[in-house]
Structure formats: C-alpha cells, structure tokens
N, C-alpha and C positions, 0 to 999 in steps of 0.2 A: 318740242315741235309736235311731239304725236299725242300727246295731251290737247294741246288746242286745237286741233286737227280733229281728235274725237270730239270736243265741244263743239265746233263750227259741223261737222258734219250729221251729227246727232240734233242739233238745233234745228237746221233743213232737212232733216228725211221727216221729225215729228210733225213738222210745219207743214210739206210738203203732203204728207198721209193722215192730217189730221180732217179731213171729209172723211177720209174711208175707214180711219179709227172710230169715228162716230157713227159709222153706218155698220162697223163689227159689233161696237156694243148696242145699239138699236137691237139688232138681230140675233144677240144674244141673249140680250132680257127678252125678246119677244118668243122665240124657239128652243132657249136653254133656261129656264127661271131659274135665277140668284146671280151673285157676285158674277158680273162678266170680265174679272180679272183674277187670276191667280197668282200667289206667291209660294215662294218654294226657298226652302233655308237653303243655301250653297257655300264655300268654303273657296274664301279668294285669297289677292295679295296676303302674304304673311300670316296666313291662316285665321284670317279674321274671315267671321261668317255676316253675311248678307241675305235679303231678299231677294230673289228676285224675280220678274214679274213678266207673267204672262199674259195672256189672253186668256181665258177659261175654256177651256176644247174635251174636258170632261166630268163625269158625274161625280160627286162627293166619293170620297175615295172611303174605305171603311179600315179600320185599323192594320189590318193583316194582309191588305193590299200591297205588294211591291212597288217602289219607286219606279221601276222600269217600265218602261211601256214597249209592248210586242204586237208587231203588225195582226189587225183583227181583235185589238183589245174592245171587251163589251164596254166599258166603259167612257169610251170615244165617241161621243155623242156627233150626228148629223152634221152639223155646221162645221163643230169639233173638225170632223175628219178632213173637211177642203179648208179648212182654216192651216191645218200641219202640214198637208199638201202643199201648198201654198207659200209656206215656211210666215204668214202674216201672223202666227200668234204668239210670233215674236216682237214684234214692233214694238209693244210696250218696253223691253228691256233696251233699246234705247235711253229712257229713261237714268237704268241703273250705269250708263255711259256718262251720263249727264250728272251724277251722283259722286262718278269714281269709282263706283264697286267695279267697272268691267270699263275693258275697250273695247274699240271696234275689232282688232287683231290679237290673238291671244289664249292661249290654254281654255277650253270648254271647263266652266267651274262646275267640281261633284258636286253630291250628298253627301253632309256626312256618314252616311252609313257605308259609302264606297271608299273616300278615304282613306278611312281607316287601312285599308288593302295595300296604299300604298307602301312601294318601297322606299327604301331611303332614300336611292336613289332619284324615284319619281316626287318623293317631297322637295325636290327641287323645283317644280312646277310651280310651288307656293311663294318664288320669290320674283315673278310675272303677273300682271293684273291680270285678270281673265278675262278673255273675251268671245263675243256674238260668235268670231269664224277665225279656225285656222286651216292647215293643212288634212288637221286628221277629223273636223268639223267636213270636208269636203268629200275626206275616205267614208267617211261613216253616214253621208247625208241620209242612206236610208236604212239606219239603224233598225228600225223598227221589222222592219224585213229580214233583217241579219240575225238577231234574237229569234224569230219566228224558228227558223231552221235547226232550234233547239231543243232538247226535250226539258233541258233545265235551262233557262236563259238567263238567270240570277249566276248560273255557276260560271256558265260561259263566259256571261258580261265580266264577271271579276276576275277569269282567269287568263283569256283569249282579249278581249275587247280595252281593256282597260288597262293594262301594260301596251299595248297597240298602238293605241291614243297617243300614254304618256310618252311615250320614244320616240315618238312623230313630232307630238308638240316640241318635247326637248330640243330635237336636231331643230326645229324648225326654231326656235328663241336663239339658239347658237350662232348663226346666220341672217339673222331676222337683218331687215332695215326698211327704213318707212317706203321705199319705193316696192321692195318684196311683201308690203302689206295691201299696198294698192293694186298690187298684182290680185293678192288675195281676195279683195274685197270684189274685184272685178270678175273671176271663176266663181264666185260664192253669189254675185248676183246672176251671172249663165247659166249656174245651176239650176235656179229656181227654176227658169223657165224652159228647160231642157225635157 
C-alpha cells in the first residue's frame, strides 16, 4: 500500500508543480548558468547507491569542498538560497520516489562519505527505503543553521548530528504505519511554511 501511495502521490505533486518546476529551471539558466539540476551519489535500501536529484542552488563544487552545507555557505548562489528556504529544490527527488530509490517517509539517505560512520547498529537504517521526510528530517529542518554554531561542522555532523538522526529514524521505522506517515508528511508540509 505505501508503495502505491508513493506512486500516486508522487505522480500528482510532479503534475501539479510542474508550471513552477519550469519556471525554477527558466530562472536558473537565466541567473545561475549550467545544469539547473543536481545529482548527488546517496546510499539507500540494502546499501545500494543511487542519484539523487536536485534542483541546482549552488556553484560547481571544487574538490576539497565538504559535502555539508553551513548556514552562509558562499557557495549558495542568489536563487539557490530562497530556493532551500523554500525546501522547492527538492521537488525533483520526487522523481527518485517514482524510481523506487526513496519514499515519501523514510530515513534521509547519506553520502557515502558519512556512512561509513555508521554504527552497526545504525546500518540498520539500510534495510528501509529512504525517504524525502521523517521525524529527524523535521528535528533537523534547519540543519544548515545547526552546523553554523560549529567551529568544525564536519566533526560535529559525524559525531553529534548523525547518531541523532539515526536513533530517531530507527524508533521512528519501529512504530512506523502508513497513517503515522501521513501525519508526517502533513508537519513536514506546515513546516515549510512556518
């Protein structure tokens, strides 16, 4: 049921935002030039890795660049920034819903460069599809802000932020049921506009 649920519901928000998907990338190629989409290796179900796809919100990353992004990163271009605001540059991973790589409810899938960090017991996480929003998707809405408050934010994320996540997600798969999702998806849409 919550597989076709993601299809049907994923099917109508693309349908439904696809004016305003074409009016992000408009004004991405016209304000940000190149690819007005982003892909990003992540590590889902059963520890198979996927794309997954964003909306483009900043500038070519250069090697030595961290994966994490900290509130007032220079690299968060103009649009970029009310685009994340907004949480719309994510729309496209709808997409990877419609795919199977992700659900609508469901563990926030890493990098593998974070991963690797986990515990055993957090590789448990790996046997849930991953998805747009859970509980610790809701704690963490403004990540970016949270990191900020760090002197090392790479250290933090992996020591503090990311054991946080995983123990949250975990209780939260334990108890999960497709009506405790719809709760979810319902706070995870108040948030945005809050």
């Amino acid at each position: 049921m919550t597989r076709i649920f993601d299809i049907l519901f994923s099917l109508a928000i693309l349908i439904i935002t696809l004016p305003l998907s074409l009016l992000i990338v408009i004004a991405l190629l016209l304000f940000s030039p190149g690819n007005p989409f982003f892909s990003h290796e992540r590590v889902g179900l059963d520890q198979r890795t996927f794309r997954l796809i964003k909306f483009r919100t900043m500038r070519p990353a250069r090697t030595n660049d961290s994966n994490l992004t900290v509130s007032g990163d220079r690299r968060i271009t103009p649009i970029g920034r009310l685009l994340r605001r907004l949480k719309l540059d994510e729309l496209p991973q709808f997409i990877n819903v419609l795919r199977g790589e992700m659900s609508l409810v469901g563990p926030r899938p890493e990098v593998p460069e974070f991963v690797v960090h986990y515990s055993d017991a957090e590789r448990a996480l790996f046997n849930y599809r991953p998805g747009l929003t859970d509980p610790a998707t809701l704690k963490y809405r403004h990540e970016e802000k949270t990191l900020a408050q760090f002197d090392d934010p790479v250290d933090a994320y992996i020591k503090k932020l990311l054991p946080d996540k995983a123990a949250i997600s975990l209780e939260y798969q334990a108890r999960r049921t497709f009506w405790s999702d719809i709760g979810i998806l319902w706070k995870t849409f108040l948030s945005i506009f809050r």
